[in-house]
N, C-alpha and C positions, 0 to 999 in steps of 0.2 A: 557170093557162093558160100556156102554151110559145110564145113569138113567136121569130122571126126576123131578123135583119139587113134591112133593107130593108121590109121589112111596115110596114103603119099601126095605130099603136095606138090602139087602140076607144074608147079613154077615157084623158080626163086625170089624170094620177096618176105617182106611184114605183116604177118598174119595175128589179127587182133582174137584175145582168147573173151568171148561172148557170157556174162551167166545167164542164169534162168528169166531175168528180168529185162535182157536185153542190152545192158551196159558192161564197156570193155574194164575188164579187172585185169587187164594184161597184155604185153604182144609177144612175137616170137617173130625169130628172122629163121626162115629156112630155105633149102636148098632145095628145087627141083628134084625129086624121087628121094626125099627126108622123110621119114617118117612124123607123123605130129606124135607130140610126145602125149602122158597123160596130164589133166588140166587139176587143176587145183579143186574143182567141185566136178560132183557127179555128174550135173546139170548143164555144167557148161560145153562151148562148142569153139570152132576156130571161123571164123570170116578172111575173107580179104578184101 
Protein backbone atom coordinates (compact mmCIF):
# COMPACT_ATOMS: atom_id res chain seq x y z
CA UNK A 1 0.00 0.00 0.00
CA UNK A 2 1.21 3.84 -1.23
CA UNK A 3 0.71 6.53 1.77
CA UNK A 4 1.39 10.04 1.55
CA UNK A 5 2.90 12.84 3.45
CA UNK A 6 0.45 14.12 5.86
CA UNK A 7 -2.19 10.94 5.84
CA UNK A 8 -2.74 8.65 9.01
CA UNK A 9 -1.38 5.50 9.21
CA UNK A 10 -3.78 2.60 9.64
CA UNK A 11 -1.60 0.60 11.66
CA UNK A 12 1.26 0.49 13.93
CA UNK A 13 4.41 -0.59 12.31
CA UNK A 14 7.66 0.12 9.81
CA UNK A 15 6.91 2.08 7.04
CA UNK A 16 9.55 2.21 4.31
CA UNK A 17 10.08 5.94 2.88
CA UNK A 18 9.98 5.04 -1.32
CA UNK A 19 11.93 7.68 -4.06
CA UNK A 20 11.04 8.44 -7.44
CA UNK A 21 12.93 5.37 -8.68
CA UNK A 22 11.42 2.95 -6.40
CA UNK A 23 14.19 2.31 -3.85
CA UNK A 24 13.93 2.63 0.00
CA UNK A 25 16.07 5.81 1.27
CA UNK A 26 14.49 5.32 4.63
CA UNK A 27 12.03 3.80 7.29
CA UNK A 28 9.81 5.13 9.96
CA UNK A 29 8.06 3.33 12.85
CA UNK A 30 4.67 4.81 13.43
CA UNK A 31 1.65 4.58 15.49
CA UNK A 32 -1.67 3.72 14.35
CA UNK A 33 -3.53 7.40 13.66
CA UNK A 34 0.26 9.11 13.38
CA UNK A 35 0.52 11.14 11.04
CA UNK A 36 3.35 10.39 8.16
CA UNK A 37 5.60 13.13 8.59
CA UNK A 38 7.11 15.06 5.50
CA UNK A 39 9.88 12.94 3.39
CA UNK A 40 13.07 14.05 2.56
CA UNK A 41 12.23 14.39 -1.49
CA UNK A 42 9.27 15.82 -3.13
CA UNK A 43 9.00 12.61 -5.04
CA UNK A 44 9.03 10.39 -2.50
CA UNK A 45 6.14 8.20 -0.91
CA UNK A 46 5.75 5.75 2.29
CA UNK A 47 5.02 1.81 1.74
CA UNK A 48 4.49 -0.93 4.21
Amino acid sequence: MRYNSGETAPKTGSYKVVNENGREVNRVYLNEGDTFPPTSCSQCHYED
